[in-house]
Biopython code that builds the backbone (N, CA, C, O; Angstrom):
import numpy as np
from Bio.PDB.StructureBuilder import StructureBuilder

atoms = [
    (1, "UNK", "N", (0.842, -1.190, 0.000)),
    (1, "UNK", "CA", (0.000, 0.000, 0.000)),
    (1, "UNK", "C", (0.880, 1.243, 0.000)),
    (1, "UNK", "O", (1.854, 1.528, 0.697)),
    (2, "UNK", "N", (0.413, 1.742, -0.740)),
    (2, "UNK", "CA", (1.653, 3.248, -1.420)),
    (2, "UNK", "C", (0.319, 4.211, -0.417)),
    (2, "UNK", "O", (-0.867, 4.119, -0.733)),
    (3, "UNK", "N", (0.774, 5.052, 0.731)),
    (3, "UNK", "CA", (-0.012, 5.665, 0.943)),
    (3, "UNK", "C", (-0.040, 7.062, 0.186)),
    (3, "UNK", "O", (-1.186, 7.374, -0.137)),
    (4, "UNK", "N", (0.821, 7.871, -0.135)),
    (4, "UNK", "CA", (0.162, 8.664, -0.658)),
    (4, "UNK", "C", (-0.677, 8.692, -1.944)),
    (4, "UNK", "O", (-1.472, 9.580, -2.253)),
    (5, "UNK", "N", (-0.428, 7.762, -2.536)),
    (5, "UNK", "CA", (-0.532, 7.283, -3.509)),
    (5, "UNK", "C", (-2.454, 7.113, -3.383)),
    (5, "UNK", "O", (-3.155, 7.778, -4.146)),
    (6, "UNK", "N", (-3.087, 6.162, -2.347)),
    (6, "UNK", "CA", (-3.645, 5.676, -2.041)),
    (6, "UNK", "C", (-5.080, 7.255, -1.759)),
    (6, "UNK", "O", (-6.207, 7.512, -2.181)),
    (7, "UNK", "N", (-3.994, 7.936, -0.746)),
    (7, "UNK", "CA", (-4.773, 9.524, -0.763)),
    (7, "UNK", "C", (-4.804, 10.303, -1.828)),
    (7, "UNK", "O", (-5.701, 11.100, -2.106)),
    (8, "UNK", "N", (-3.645, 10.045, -2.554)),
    (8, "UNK", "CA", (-4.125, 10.964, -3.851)),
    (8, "UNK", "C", (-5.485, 11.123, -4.627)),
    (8, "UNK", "O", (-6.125, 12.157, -4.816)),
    (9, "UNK", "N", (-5.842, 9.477, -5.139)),
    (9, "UNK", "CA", (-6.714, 8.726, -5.692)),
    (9, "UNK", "C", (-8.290, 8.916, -4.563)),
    (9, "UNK", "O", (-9.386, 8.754, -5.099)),
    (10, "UNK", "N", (-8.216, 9.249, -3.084)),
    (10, "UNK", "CA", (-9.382, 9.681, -2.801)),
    (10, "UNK", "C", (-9.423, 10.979, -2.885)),
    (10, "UNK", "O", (-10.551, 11.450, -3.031)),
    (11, "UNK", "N", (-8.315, 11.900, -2.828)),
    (11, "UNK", "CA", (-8.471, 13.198, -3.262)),
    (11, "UNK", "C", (-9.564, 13.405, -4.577)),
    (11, "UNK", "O", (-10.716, 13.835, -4.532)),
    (12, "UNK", "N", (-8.873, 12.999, -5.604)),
    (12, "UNK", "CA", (-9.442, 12.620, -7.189)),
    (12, "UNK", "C", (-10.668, 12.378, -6.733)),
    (12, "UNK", "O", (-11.408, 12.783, -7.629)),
    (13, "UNK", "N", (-11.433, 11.882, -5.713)),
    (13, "UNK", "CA", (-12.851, 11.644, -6.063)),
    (13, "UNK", "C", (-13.376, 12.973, -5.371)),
    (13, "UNK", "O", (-14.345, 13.700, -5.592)),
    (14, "UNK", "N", (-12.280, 12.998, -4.387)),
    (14, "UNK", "CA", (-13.284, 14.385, -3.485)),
    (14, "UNK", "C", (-13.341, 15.407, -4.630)),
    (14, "UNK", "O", (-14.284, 16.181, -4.796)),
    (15, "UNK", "N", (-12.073, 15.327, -5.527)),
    (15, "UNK", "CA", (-12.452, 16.689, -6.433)),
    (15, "UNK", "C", (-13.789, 16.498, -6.886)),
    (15, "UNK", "O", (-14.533, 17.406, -6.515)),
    (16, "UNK", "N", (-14.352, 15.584, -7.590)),
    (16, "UNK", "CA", (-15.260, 15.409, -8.243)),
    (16, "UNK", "C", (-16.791, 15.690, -7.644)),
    (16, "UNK", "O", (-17.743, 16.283, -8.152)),
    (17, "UNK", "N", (-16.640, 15.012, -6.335)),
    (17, "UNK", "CA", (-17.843, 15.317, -5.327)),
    (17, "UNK", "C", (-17.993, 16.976, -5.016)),
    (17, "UNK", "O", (-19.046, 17.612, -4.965)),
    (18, "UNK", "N", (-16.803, 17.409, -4.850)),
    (18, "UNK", "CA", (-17.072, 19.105, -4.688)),
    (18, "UNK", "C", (-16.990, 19.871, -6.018)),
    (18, "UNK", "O", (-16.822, 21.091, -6.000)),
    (19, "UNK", "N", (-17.111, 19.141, -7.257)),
    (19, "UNK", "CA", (-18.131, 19.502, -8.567)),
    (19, "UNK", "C", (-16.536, 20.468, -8.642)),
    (19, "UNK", "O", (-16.654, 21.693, -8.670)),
    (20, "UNK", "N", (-15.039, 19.829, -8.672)),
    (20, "UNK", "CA", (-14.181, 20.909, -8.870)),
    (20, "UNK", "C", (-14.000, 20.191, -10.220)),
    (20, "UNK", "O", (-12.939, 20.664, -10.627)),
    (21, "UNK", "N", (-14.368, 19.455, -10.997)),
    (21, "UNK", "CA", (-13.977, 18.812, -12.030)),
    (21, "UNK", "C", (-13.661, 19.487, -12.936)),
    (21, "UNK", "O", (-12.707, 19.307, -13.692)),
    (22, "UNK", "N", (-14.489, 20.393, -12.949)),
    (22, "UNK", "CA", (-15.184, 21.288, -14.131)),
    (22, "UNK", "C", (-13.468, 22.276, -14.513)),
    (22, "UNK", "O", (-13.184, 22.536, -15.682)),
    (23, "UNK", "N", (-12.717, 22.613, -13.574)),
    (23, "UNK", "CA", (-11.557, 22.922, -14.121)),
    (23, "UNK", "C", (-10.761, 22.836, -14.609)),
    (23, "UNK", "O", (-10.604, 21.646, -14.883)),
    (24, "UNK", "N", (-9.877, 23.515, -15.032)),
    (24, "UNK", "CA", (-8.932, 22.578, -16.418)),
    (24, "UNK", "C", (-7.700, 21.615, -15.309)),
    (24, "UNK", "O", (-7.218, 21.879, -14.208)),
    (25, "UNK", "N", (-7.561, 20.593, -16.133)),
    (25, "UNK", "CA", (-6.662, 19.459, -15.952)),
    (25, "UNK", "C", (-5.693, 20.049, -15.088)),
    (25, "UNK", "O", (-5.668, 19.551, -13.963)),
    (26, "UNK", "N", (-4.562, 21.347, -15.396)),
    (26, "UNK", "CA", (-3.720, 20.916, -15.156)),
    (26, "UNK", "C", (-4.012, 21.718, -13.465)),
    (26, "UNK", "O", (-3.333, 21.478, -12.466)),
    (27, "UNK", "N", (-4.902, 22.447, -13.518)),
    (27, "UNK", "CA", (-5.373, 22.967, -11.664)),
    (27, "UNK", "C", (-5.997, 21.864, -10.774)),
    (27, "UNK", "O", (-5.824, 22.001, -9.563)),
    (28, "UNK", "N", (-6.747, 20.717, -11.231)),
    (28, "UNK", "CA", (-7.088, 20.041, -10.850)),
    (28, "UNK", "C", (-6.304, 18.762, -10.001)),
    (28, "UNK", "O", (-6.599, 18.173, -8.962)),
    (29, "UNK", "N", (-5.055, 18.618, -11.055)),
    (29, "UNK", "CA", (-4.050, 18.040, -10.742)),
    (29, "UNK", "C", (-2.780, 18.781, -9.197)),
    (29, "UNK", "O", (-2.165, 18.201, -8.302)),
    (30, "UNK", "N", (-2.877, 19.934, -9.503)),
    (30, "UNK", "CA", (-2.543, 21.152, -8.651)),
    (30, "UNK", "C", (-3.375, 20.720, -7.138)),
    (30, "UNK", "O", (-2.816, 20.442, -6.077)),
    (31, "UNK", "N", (-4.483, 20.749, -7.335)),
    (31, "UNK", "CA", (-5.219, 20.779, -5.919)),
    (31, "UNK", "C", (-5.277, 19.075, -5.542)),
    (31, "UNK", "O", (-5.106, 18.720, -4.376)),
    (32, "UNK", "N", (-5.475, 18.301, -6.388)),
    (32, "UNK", "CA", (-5.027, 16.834, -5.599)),
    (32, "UNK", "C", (-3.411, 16.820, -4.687)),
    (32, "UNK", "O", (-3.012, 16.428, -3.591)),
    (33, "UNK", "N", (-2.845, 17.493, -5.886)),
    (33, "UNK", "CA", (-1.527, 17.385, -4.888)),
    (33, "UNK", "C", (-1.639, 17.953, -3.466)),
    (33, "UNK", "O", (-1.507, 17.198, -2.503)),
    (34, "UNK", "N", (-1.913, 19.437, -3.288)),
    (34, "UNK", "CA", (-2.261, 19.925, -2.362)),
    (34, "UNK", "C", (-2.847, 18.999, -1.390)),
    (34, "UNK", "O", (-2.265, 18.267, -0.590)),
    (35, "UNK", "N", (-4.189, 19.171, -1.614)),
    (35, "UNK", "CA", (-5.117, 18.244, -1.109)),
    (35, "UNK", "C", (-4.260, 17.398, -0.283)),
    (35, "UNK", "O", (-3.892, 17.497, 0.888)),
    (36, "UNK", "N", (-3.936, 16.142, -1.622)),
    (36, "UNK", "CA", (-3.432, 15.068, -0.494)),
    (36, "UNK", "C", (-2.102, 15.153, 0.392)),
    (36, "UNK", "O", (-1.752, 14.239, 1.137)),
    (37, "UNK", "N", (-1.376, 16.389, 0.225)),
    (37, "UNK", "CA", (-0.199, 16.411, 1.042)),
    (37, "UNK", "C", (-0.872, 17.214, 2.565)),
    (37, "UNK", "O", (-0.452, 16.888, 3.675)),
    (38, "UNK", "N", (-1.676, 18.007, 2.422)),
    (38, "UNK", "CA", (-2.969, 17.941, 3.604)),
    (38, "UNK", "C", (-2.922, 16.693, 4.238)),
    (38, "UNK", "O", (-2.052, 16.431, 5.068)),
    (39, "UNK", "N", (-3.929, 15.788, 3.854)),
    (39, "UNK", "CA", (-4.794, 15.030, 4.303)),
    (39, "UNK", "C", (-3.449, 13.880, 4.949)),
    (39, "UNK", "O", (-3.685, 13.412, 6.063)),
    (40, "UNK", "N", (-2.337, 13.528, 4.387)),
    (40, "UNK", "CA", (-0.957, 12.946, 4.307)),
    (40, "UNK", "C", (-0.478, 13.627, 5.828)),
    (40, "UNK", "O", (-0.780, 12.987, 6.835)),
    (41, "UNK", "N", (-0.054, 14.365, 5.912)),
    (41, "UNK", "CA", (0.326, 15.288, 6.892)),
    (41, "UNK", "C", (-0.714, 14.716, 8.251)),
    (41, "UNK", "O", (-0.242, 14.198, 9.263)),
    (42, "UNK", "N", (-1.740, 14.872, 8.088)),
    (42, "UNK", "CA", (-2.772, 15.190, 9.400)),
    (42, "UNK", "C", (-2.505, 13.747, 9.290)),
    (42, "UNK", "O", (-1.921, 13.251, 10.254)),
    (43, "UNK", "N", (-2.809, 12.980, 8.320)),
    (43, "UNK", "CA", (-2.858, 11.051, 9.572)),
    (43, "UNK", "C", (-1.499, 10.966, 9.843)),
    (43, "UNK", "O", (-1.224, 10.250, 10.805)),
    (44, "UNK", "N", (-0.310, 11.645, 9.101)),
    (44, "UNK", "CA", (0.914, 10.965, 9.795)),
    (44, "UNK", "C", (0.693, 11.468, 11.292)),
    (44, "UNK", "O", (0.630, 10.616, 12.177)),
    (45, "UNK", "N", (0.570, 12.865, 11.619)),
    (45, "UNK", "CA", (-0.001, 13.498, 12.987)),
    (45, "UNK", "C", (-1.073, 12.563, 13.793)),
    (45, "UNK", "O", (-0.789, 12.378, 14.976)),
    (46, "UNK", "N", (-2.462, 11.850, 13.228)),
    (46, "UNK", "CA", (-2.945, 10.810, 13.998)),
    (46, "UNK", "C", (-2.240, 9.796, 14.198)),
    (46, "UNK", "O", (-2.539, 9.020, 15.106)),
    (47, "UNK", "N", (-1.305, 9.613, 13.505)),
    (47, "UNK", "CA", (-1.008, 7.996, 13.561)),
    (47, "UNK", "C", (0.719, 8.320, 14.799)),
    (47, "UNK", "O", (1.038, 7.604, 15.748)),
    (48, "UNK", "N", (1.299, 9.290, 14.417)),
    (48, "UNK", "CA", (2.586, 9.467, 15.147)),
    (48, "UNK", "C", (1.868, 9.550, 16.830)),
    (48, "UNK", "O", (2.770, 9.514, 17.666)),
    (49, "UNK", "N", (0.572, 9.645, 17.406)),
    (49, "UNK", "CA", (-0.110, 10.048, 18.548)),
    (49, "UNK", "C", (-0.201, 8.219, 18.914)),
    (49, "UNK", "O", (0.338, 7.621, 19.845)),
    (50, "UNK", "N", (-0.790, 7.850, 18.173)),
    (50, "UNK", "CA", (-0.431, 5.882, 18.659)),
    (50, "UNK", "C", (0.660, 5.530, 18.314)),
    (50, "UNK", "O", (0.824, 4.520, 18.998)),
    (51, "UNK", "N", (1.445, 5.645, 17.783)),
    (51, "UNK", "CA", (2.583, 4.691, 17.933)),
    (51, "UNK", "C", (3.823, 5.111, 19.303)),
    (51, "UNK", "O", (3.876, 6.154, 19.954)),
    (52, "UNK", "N", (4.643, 3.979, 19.395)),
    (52, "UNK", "CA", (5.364, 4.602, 20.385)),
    (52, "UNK", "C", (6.271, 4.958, 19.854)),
    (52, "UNK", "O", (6.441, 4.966, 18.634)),
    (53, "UNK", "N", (7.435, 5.522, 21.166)),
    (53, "UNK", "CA", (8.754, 6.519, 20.385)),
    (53, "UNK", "C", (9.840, 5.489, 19.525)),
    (53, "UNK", "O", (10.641, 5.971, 18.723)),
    (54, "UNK", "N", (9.760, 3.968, 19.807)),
    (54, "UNK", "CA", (10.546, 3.674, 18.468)),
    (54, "UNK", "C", (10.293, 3.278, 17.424)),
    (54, "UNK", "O", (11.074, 3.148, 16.482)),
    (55, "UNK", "N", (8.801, 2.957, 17.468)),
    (55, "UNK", "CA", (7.321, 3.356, 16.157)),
    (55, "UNK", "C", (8.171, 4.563, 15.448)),
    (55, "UNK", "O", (8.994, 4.689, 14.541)),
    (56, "UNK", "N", (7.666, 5.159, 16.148)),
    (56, "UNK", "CA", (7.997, 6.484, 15.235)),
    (56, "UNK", "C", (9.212, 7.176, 14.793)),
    (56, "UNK", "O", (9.430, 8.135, 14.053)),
    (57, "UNK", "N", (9.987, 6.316, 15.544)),
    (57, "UNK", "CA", (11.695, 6.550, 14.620)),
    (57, "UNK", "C", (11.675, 5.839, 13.598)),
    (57, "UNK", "O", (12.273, 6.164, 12.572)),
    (58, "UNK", "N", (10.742, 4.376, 13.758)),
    (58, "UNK", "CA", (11.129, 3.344, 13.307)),
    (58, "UNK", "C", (10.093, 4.001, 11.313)),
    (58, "UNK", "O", (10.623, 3.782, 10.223)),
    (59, "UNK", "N", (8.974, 4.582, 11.435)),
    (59, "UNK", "CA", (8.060, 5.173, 10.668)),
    (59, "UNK", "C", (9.044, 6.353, 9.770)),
    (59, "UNK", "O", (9.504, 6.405, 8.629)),
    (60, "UNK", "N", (9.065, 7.252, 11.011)),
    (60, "UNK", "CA", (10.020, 8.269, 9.831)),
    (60, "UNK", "C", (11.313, 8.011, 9.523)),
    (60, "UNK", "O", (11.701, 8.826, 8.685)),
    (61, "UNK", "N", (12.450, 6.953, 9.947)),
    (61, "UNK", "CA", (13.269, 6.941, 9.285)),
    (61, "UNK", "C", (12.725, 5.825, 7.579)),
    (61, "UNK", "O", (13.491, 5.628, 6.635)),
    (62, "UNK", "N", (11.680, 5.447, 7.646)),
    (62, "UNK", "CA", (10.977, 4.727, 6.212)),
    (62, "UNK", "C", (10.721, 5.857, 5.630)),
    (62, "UNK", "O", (11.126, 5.886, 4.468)),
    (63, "UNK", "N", (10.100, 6.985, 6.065)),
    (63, "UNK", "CA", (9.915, 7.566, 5.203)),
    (63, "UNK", "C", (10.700, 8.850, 4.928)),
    (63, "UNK", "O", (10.432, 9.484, 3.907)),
    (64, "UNK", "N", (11.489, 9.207, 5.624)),
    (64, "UNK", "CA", (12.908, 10.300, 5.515)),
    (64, "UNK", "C", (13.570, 9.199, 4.321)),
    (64, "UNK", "O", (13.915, 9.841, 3.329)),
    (65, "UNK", "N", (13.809, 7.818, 4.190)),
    (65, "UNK", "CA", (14.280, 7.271, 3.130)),
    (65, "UNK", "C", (13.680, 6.912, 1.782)),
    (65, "UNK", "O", (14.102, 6.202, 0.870)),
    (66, "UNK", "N", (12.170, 7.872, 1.990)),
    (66, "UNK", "CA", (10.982, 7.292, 0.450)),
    (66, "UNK", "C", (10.728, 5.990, 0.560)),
    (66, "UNK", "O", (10.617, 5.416, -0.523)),
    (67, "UNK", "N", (10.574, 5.200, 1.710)),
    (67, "UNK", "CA", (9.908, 4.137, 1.346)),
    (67, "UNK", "C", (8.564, 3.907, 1.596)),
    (67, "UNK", "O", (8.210, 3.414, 2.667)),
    (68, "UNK", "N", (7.724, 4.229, 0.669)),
    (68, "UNK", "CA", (6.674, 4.901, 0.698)),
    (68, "UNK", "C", (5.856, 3.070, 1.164)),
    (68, "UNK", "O", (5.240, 2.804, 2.197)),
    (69, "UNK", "N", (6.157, 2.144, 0.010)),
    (69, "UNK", "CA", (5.444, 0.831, 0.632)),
    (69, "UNK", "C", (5.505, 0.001, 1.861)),
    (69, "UNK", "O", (4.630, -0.622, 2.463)),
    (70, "UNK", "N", (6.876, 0.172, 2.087)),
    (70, "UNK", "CA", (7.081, -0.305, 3.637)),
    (70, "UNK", "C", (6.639, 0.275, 4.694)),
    (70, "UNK", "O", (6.468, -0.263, 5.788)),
    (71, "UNK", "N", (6.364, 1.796, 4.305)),
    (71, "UNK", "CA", (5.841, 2.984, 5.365)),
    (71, "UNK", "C", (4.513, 2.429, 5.529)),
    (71, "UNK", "O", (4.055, 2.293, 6.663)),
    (72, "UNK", "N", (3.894, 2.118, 4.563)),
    (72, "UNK", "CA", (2.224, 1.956, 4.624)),
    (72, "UNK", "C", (2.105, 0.418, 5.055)),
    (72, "UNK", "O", (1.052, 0.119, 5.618)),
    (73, "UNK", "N", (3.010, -0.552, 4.871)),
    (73, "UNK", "CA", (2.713, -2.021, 5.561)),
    (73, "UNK", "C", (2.908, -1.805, 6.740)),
    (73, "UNK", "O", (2.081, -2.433, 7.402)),
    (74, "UNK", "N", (3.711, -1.125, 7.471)),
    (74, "UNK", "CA", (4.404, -1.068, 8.702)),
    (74, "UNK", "C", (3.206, -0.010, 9.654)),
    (74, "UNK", "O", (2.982, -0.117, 10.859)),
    (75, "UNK", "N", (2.670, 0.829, 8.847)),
    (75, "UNK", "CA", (1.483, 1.517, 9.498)),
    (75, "UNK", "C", (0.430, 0.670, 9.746)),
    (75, "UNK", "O", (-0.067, 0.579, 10.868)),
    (76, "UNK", "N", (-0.030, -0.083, 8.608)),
    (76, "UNK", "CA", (-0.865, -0.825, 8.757)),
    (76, "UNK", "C", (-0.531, -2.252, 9.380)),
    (76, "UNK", "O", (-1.367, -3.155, 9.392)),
    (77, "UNK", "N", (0.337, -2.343, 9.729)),
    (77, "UNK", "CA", (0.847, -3.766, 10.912)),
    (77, "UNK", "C", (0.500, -2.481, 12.268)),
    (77, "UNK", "O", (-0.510, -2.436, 12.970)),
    (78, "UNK", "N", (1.090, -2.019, 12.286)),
    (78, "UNK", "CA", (1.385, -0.998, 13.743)),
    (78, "UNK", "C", (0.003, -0.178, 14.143)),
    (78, "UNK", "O", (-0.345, 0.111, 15.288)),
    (79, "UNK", "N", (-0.724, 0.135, 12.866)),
    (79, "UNK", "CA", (-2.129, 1.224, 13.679)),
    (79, "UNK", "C", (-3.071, 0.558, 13.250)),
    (79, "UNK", "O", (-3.189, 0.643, 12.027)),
    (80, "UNK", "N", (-4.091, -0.331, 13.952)),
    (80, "UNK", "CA", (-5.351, -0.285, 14.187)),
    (80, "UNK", "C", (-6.454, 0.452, 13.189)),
    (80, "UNK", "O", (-7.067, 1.468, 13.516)),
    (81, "UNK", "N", (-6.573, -0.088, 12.181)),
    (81, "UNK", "CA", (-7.834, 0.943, 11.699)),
    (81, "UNK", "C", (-7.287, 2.379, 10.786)),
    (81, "UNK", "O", (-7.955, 3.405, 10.660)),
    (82, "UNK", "N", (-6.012, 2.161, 10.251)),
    (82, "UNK", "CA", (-4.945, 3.133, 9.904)),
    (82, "UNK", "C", (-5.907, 3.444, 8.568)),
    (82, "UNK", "O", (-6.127, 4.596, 8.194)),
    (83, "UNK", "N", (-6.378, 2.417, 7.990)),
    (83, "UNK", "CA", (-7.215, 3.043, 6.436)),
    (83, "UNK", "C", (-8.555, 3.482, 7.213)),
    (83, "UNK", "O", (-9.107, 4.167, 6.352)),
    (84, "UNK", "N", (-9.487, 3.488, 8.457)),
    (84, "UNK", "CA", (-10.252, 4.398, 8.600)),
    (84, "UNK", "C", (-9.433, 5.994, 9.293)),
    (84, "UNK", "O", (-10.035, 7.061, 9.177)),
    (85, "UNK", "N", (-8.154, 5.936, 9.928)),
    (85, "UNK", "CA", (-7.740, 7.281, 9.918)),
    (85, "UNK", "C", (-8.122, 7.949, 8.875)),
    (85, "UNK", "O", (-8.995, 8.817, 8.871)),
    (86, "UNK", "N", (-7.232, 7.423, 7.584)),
    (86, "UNK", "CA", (-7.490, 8.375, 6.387)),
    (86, "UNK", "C", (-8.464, 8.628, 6.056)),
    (86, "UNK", "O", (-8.579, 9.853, 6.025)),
    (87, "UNK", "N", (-9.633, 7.951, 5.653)),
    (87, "UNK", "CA", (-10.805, 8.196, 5.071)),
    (87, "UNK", "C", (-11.285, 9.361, 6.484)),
    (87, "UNK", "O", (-11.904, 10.371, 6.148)),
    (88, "UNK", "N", (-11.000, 9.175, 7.852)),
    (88, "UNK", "CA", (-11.410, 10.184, 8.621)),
    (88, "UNK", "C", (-11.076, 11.665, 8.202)),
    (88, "UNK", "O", (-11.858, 12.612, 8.115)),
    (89, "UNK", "N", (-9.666, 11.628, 7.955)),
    (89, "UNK", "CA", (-8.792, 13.005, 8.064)),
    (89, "UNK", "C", (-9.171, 13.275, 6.535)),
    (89, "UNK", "O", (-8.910, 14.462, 6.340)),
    (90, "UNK", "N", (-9.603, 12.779, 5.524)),
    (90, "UNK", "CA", (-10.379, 13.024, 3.927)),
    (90, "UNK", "C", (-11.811, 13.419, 4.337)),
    (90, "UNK", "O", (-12.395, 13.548, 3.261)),
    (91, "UNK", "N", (-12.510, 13.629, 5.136)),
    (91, "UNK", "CA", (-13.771, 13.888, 5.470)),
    (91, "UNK", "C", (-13.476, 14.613, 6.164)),
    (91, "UNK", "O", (-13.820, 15.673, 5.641)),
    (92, "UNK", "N", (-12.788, 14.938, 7.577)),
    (92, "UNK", "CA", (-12.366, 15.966, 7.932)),
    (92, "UNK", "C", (-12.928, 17.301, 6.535)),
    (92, "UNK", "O", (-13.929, 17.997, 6.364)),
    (93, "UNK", "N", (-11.463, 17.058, 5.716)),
    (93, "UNK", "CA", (-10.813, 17.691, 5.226)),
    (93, "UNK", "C", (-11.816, 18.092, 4.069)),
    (93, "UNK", "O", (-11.651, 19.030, 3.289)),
    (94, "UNK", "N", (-12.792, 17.291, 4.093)),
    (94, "UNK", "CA", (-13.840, 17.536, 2.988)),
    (94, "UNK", "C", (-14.837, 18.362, 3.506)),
    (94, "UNK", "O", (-15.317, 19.235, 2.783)),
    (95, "UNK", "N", (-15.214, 18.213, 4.647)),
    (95, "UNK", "CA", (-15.976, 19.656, 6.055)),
    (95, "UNK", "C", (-16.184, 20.950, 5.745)),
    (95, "UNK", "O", (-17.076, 21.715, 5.381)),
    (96, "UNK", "N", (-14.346, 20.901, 6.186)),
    (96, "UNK", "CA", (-13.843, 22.127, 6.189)),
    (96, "UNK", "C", (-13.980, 22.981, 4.780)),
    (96, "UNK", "O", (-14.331, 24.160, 4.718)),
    (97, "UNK", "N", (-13.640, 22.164, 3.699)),
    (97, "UNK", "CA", (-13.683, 22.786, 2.570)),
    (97, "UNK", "C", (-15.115, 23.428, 1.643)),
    (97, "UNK", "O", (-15.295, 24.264, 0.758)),
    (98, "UNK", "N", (-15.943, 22.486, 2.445)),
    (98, "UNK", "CA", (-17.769, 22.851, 2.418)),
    (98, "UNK", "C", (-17.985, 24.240, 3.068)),
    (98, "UNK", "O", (-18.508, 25.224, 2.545)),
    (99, "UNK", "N", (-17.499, 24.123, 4.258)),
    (99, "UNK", "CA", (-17.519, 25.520, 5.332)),
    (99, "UNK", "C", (-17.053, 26.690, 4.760)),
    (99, "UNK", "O", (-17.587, 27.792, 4.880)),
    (100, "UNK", "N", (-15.634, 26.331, 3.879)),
    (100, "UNK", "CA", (-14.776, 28.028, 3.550)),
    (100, "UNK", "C", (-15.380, 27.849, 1.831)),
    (100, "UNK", "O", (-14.735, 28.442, 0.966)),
    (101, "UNK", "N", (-16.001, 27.433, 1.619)),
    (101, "UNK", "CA", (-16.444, 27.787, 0.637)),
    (101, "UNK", "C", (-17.842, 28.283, 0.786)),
    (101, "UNK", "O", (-18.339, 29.101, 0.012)),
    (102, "UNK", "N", (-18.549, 27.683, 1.954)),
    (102, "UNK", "CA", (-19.870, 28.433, 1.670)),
    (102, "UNK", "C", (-20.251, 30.093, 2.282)),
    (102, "UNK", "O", (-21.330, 30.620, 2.009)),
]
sb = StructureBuilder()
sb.init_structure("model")
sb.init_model(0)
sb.init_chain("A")
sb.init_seg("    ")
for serial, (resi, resn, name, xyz) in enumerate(atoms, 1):
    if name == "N":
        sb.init_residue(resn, " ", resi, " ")
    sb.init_atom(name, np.array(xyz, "f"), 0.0, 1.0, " ", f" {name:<3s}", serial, name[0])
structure = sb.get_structure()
């Protein structure tokens, strides 16, 4: 499991659900990135709160080295429910964006 990878691809739908489709390709592509380096950020922040301190040496030195697949097996051996974090912190993040837009 490639996590960002994994958030990108629900980004891509949130665009669609918040009807951002309609913009050209290459902004769209622009705000997934965004987006998912958001949504990326906040579960590493949920998930660095459960693990312990050599979890989390053991986490960011995987990913200070790009290992983006071992990062996401090793999350998902180590956190409990790590693919409902994300979909949490993507709904979060989908809220908020309802709110400052309306």
């Amino acid at each position: 499991m490639a996590i960002k990878n994994n958030i990108m691809i629900q980004c891509k739908d949130l665009i669609e659900e918040l009807h951002f489709d309609s913009l050209p390709l290459e902004k769209q592509e622009e705000l997934i990135m965004r987006m998912s380096e958001v949504v990326y950020d906040r579960a590493i922040l949920k998930v660095l709160e459960v693990l312990t301190a050599e979890e989390s040496v053991k986490l960011t030195s995987l990913l200070g080295e790009e290992k983006q697949q071992e990062a996401g097996d090793f999350l998902v051996e180590k956190v409990p429910g790590f693919d409902e974090i994300i979909k949490k912190e993507i709904m979060d993040f989908q809220q908020e964006i309802l709110q400052t837009v309306k």
